[in-house]
N, C-alpha and C positions, 0 to 999 in steps of 0.2 A: 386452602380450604379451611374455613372457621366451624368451631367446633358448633355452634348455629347452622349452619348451613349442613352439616351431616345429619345432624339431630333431623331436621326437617325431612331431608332424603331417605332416614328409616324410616321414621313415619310415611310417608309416601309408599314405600317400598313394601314395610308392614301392612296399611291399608288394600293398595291391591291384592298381595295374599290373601286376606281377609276375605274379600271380595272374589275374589276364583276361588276359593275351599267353600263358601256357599252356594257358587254358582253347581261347583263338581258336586259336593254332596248333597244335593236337594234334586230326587228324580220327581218327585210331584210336580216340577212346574209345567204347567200341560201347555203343549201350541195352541195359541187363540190364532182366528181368523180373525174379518174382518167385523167389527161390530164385536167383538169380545166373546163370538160364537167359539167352542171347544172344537176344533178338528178331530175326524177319524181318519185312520188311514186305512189304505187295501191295502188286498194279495190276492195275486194271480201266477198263474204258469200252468203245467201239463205234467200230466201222470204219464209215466209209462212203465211197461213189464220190466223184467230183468231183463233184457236182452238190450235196456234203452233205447230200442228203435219204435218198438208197436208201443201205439197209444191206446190207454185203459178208459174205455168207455164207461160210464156208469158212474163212475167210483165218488163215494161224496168225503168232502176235505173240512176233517170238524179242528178246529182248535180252542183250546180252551185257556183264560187268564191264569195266572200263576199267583196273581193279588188276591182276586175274587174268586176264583174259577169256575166263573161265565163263560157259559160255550157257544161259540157258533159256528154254522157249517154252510157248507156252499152248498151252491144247484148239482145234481148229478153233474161228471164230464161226461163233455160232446163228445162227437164221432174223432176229435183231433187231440183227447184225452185234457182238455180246456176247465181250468178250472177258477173262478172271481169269489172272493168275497172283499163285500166293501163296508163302509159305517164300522171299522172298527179302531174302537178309544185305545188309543197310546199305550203300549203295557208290554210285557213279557208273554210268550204264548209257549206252550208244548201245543202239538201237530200229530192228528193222526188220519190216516187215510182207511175208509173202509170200502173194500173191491167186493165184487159179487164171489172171489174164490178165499179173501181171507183179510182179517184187519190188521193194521198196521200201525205203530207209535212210533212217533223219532224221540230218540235218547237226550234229546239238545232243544234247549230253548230259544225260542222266537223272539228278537224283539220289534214289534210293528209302529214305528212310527208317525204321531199325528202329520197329516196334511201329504201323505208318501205314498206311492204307492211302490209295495216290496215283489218283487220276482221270484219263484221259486220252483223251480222244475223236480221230479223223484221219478227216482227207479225205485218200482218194486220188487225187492228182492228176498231173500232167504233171510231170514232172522237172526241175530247175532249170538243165539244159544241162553237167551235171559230165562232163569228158572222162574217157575211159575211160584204166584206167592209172594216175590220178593219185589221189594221198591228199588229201580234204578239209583244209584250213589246221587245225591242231589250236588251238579258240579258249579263250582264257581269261580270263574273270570279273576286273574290276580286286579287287574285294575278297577274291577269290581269289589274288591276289600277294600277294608283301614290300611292298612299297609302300602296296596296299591295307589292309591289315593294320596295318601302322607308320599309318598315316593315322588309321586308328580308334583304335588305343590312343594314340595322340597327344592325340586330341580328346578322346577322357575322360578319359586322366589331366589333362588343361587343365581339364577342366569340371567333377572333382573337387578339382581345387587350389582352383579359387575356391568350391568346397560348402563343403573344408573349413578353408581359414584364414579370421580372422575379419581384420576392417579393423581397423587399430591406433585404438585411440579419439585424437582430436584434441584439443588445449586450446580448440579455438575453437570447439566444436559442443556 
């Protein structure tokens, strides 16, 4: 192997890198459809009590963006604790459910992807003891950091290095 021909393989090697660390870090790029329309996705599923068997009629399912924090909320659930909302733009969401005996936050963030539709079923249950006043610890995803990210393109640019240089031939093999 000539020292030309490695050269070139970095580069190569470097470029893709390059190229996956913009694809990983850039969440702005939104799903087009067809004609260069912006996709929403849904969500659907079913409420039920804490006993997750009986279904909670009534109860309306708001969530709100984590970017903007635009809220939107579904139809009351049906008689089968059924709940849609759809037309919504690609994003992060917290989720809260409000019943005719009491309102409800989940602690954990949504993420609803364009052109998808996401499933999501709840039992409503007893509250996790959160004091009033106080903001839930905002959590974050290790693969969602610098760190996590630098970790992953570390590991394939490593794991394309060895795809793509070849082993120098030996005289003794």
């Amino acid at each position: 192997m000539t020292i030309r021909s490695l050269g070139n393989r970095k580069l190569l090697t470097c470029a893709v890198l390059a190229a996956f660390s913009i694809l990983i870090t850039s969440p702005a790029l939104a799903a087009k459809g067809p004609g260069g329309a912006v996709e929403n996705g849904s969500l659907s599923g079913f409420i039920y009590a804490q006993d997750v068997k009986t279904p909670v009629t009534g109860a309306v399912i708001k969530i709100r963006n984590l970017a903007d924090m635009k809220e939107m909320a579904s139809a009351p659930t049906d008689a089968n604790g059924m709940y849609s909302i759809s037309g919504i733009p690609e994003g992060r969401y917290v989720l809260g459910v409000s019943s005719a005996k009491e309102d409800f936050n989940l602690d954990y963030a949504l993420f609803v992807k364009a052109g998808e539709l996401g499933k999501l079923s709840i039992a409503l249950g007893a509250g996790g003891g959160q004091e009033a006043g106080g903001a839930p610890p905002k959590k974050k995803g290790f693969f969602n950091s610098v760190a996590g990210r630098v970790l992953v393109v570390s590991a394939i640019g490593v794991g394309l290095y060895f795809l793509i240089v070849e082993p120098e031939s030996s005289p003794i093999r």
